[in-house]
Structure formats: C-alpha cells, structure tokens
PLY file of the C-alpha trace (Angstrom):
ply
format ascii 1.0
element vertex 52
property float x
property float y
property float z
element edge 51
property int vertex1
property int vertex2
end_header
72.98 48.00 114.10
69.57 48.46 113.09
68.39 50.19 115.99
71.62 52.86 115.32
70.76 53.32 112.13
67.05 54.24 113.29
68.77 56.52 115.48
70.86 58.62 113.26
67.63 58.91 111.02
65.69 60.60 113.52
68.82 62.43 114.37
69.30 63.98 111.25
66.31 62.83 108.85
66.36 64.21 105.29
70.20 66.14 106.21
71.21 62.87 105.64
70.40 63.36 101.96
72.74 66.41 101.43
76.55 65.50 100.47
77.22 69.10 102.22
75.87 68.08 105.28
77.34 64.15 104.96
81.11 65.32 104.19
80.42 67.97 107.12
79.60 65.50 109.68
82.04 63.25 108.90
84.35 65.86 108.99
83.24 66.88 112.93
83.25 63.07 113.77
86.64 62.33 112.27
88.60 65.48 114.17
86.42 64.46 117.48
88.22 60.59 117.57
91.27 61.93 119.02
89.38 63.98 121.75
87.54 60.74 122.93
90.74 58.86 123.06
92.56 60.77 124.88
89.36 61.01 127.30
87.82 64.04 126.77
84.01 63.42 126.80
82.92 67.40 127.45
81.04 67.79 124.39
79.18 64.55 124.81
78.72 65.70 128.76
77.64 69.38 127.59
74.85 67.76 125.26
73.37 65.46 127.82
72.82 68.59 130.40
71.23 70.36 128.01
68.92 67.86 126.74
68.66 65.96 130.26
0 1
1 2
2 3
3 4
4 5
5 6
6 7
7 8
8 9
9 10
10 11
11 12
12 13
13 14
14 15
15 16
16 17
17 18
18 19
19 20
20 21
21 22
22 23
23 24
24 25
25 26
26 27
27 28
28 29
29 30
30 31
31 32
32 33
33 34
34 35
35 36
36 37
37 38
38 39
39 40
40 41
41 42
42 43
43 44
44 45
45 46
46 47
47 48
48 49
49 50
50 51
C-alpha cells in the first residue's frame, strides 16, 4: 500500500491538495470502472505507448 501511495504522490504531487482536482479524479476513476470490467483497457494501452 505504501509503495501506491508513493506512487500517486509523484503522480500528482501538490494536485493532490486541491478538492477541484480530488472530486475531478475521482470523478474520471469512478465512470472508468465499468470500462475495465467489461474489458476495455485502451486508455490504459494508449498511455503505456506513449510513455513506453
């Protein structure tokens, strides 16, 4: 857990510190669940080429 959390700190650093920003993350993570259940991993795909 601790190396997660380290993670989404470097991630996102002081963003992390702006309600705005918080409620619009969760936001994008909350309407993405049903895309990665139903298997749709493009997003998550797209990012790795472009930082690969």
């Amino acid at each position: 857990m601790r190396y997660r959390w380290k993670r989404i700190n470097e991630l996102f650093g002081e963003d992390l510190h702006d309600p705005e920003f918080v409620v619009s993350l969760t936001m994008v993570l909350k309407a993405s669940v049903p895309l990665w259940k139903a298997g749709d991993q493009r997003d998550f795909e797209r990012f790795h080429r472009a930082t690969g």
